[in-house]
C-alpha positions as CSV (number, residue, x, y, z in Angstrom):
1,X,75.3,118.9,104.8
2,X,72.7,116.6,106.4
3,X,73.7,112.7,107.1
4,X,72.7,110.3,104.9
5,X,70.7,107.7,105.7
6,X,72.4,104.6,107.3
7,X,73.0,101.9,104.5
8,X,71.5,98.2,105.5
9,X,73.0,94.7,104.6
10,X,70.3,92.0,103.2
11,X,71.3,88.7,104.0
12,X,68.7,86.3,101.7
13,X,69.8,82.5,102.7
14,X,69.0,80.1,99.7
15,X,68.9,76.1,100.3
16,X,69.6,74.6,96.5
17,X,69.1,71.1,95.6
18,X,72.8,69.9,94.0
19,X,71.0,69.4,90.6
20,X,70.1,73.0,90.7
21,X,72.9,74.3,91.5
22,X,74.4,75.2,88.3
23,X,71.3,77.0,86.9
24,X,71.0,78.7,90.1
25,X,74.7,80.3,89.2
26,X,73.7,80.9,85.7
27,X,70.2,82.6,87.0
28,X,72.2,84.9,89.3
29,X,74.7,85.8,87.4
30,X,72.0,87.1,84.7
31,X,70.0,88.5,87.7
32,X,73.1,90.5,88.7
33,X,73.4,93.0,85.7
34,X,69.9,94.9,86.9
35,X,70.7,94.6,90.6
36,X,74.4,96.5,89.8
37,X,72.4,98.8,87.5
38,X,69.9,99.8,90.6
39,X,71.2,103.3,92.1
40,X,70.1,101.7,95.7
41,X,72.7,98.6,95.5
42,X,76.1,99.3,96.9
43,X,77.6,96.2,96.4
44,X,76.6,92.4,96.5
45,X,77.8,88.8,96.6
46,X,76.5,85.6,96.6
47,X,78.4,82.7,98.3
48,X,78.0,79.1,98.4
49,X,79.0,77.1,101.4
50,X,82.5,74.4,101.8
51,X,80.9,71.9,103.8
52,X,77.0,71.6,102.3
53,X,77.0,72.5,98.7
54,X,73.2,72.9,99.0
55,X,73.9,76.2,101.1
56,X,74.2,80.0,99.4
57,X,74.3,83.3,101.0
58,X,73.2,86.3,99.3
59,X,74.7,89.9,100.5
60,X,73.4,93.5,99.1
61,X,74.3,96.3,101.1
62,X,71.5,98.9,100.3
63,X,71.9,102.1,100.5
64,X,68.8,102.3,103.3
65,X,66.1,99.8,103.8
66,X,63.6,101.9,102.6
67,X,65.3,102.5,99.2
68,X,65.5,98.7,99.1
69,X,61.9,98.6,99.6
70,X,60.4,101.2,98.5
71,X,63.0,102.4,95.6
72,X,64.3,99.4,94.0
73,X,61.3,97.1,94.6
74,X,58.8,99.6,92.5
75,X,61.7,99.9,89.9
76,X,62.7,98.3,86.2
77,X,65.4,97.4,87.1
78,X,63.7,94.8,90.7
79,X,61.0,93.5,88.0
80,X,64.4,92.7,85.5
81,X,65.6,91.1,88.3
82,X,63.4,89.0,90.0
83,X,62.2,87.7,86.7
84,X,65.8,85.5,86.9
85,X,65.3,84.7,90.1
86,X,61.4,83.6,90.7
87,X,62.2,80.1,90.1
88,X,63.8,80.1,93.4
89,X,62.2,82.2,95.9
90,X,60.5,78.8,97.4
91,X,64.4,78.2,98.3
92,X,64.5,81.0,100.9
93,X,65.2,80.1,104.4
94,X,65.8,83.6,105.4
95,X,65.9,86.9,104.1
96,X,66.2,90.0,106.4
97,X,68.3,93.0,107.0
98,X,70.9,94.1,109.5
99,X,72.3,97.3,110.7
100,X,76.3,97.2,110.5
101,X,77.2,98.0,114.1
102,X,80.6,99.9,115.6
103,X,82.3,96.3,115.9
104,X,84.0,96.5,112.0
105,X,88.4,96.1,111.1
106,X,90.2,94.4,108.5
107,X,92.5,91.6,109.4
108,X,96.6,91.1,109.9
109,X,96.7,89.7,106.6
110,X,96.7,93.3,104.6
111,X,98.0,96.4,107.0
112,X,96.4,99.1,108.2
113,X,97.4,102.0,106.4
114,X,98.9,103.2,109.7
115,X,101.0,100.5,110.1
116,X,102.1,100.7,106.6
117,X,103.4,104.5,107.4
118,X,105.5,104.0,110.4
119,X,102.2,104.2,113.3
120,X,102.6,107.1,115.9
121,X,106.4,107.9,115.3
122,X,105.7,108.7,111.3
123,X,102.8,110.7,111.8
124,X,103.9,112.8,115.0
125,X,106.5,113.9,112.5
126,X,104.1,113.9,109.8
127,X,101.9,116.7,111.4
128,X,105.3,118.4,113.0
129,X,106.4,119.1,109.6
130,X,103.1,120.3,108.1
131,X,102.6,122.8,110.9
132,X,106.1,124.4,110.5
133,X,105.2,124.8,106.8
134,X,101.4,126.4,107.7
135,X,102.9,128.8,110.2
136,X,105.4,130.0,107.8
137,X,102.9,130.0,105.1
138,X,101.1,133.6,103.9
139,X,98.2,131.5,102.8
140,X,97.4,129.7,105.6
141,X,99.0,131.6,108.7
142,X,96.3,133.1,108.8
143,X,93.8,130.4,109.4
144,X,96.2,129.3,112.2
145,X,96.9,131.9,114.4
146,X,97.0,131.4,117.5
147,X,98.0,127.5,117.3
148,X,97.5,125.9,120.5
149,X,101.1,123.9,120.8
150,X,99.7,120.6,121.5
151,X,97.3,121.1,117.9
152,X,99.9,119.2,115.8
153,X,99.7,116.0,118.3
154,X,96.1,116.0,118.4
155,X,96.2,116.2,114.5
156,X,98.6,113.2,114.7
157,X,96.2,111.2,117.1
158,X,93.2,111.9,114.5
159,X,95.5,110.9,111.3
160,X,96.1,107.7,112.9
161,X,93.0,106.3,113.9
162,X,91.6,107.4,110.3
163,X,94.6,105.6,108.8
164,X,93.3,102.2,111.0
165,X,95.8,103.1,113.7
166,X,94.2,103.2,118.3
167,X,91.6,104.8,118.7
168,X,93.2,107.9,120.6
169,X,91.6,111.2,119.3
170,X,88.1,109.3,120.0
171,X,89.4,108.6,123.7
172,X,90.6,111.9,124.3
173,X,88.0,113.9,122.5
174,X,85.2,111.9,121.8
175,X,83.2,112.3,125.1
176,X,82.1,109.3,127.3
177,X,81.6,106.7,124.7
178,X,84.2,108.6,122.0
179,X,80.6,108.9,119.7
180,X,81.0,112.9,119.7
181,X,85.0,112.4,118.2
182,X,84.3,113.6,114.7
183,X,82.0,116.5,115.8
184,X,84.6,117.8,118.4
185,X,87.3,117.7,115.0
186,X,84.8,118.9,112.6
187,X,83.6,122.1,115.3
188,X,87.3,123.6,114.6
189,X,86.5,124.7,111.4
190,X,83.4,126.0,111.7
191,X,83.3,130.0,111.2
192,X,86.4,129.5,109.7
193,X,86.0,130.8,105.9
194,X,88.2,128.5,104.5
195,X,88.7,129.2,100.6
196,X,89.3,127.0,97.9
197,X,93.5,128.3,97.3
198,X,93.7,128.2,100.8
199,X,92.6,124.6,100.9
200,X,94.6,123.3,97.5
201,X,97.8,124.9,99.4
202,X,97.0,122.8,102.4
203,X,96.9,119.6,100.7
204,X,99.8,121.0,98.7
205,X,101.9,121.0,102.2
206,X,100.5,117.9,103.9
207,X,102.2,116.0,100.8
208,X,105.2,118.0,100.7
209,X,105.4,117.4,104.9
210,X,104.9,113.5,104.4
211,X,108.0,113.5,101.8
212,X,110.0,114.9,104.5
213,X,108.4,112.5,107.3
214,X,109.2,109.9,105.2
215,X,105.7,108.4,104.9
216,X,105.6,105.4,102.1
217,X,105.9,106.6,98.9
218,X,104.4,103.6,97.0
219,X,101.5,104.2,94.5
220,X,98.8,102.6,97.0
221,X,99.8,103.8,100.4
222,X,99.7,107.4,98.6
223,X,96.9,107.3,96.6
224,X,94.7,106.6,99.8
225,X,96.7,108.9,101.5
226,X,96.2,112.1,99.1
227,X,92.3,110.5,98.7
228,X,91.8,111.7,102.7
229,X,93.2,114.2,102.4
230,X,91.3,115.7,99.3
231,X,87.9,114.6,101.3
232,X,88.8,115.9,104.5
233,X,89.9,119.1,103.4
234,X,86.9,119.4,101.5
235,X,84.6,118.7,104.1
236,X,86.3,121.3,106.3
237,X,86.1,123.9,103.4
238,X,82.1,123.3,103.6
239,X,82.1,123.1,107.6
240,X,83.9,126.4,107.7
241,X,81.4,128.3,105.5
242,X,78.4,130.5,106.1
243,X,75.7,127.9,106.3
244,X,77.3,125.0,108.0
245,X,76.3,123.7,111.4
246,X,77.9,121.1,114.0
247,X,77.3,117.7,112.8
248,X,75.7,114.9,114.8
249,X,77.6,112.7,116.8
250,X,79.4,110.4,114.4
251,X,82.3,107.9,114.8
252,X,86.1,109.0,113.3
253,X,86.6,107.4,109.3
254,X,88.0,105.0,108.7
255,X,89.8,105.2,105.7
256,X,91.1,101.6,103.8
257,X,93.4,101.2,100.8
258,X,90.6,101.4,98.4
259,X,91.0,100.1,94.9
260,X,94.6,99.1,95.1
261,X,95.9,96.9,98.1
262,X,99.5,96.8,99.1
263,X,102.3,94.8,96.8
264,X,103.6,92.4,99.2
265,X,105.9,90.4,97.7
């Protein structure tokens, strides 16, 4: 499983006379069915400034800059688009792309889901629980033997930075810089032959475990929960098999709420 190419954000700065301004909207908003129909775009948004009305800001994140340029740009669905948006290409003042760097987090306003589980206490007990069941389990003892004790706390650390919570397993295991973090987790599996039944019964336990943690049991705080885990045990099915190899240096996921934020009354 080879790494995909690093997606790109295109920031396209437009300066709009007032009277303009409303067939500017109109001309996006027609301009926006091809661009959400291109396979390159990942998302977009245009925004207009609070303090000069005259100011708008458009963001596509691409999937890579050269699918932007050389995919969508020699497309339908780029000549569909730009034919909305010609009238105003004279009201660039920028339009380049940037690299998202390392330096990325959500804000105190919506909680991590880490500190929406309980943080280090919850998941200590999380993986505590799970590993009791595994070791006691015919389908998976096998996988297991041998457990190093502190494996469970190291499984905690990695749960909570992907859940938003420090970043511990990337301090402790990540090498210098904590780049090789996801690499040192990934390398446990490899060789490993991990089947399909023997992964369904692991994701089978890990939600059985977080009932008796007491992790959340809301419809949002689990849904992302049982999404990781369905990606990361599949990942670690394909990373124990025949033809896998250690993956490049990579930071730890960070996994979000998705599609359904927290009710907070």
């Amino acid at each position: 499983m080879s790494a995909s190419p690093a997606p790109t954000v295109e920031y396209i700065r437009y300066r709009v006379p007032a009277e303009r301004a409303a067939e500017f909207l109109s001309a996006y908003t027609r301009a926006a069915v091809p661009l959400a129909a291109a396979p390159q775009c990942v998302d977009y948004e245009l925004a207009r400034c609070e303090e000069d009305f005259e100011h708008f800001v458009l963001r596509i994140t691409w999937t890579s800059t050269k699918d932007h340029l050389e995919g969508f740009r020699s497309s339908e669905h780029f000549r569909d688009f730009f034919a909305h948006i010609r009238p105003y290409v004279e009201n660039i003042e920028e339009m380049r792309h940037y690299t998202p760097t390392s330096v990325r987090g959500s804000g105190a306003s919506t909680p991590t889901l880490y500190a929406w589980a309980g943080g280090a206490e919850r998941f200590g007990k999380l993986t505590e629980v799970f590993y009791e069941k595994v070791l006691a389990d015919d389908l998976l003892a096998p996988v297991f033997a041998g457990l190093a004790p502190e494996h469970a706390a190291h499984v905690a650390q990695w749960l909570g930075e992907v859940f938003g919570g420090p970043a511990a397993y990337s301090r402790d295991h990540g090498g210098p810089d904590g780049s090789g973090a996801h690499a040192h987790m990934v390398s446990k599996h490899l060789g490993k032959g991990i089947t399909e039944p023997q992964r369904r019964r692991w994701v089978n336990l890990m939600q059985d475990a977080a009932d008796e943690a007491g992790l959340p049991t809301d419809a949002e705080f689990r849904s992302a929960f049982v999404a990781y885990v369905e990606w990361g045990t599949r990942l670690a099915v394909y990373f124990s098999g025949p033809e896998a190899t250690r993956p490049t240096d990579q930071p730890v996921p960070t996994w979000t709420w998705g599609a359904a934020l927290p009710y907070q009354p």
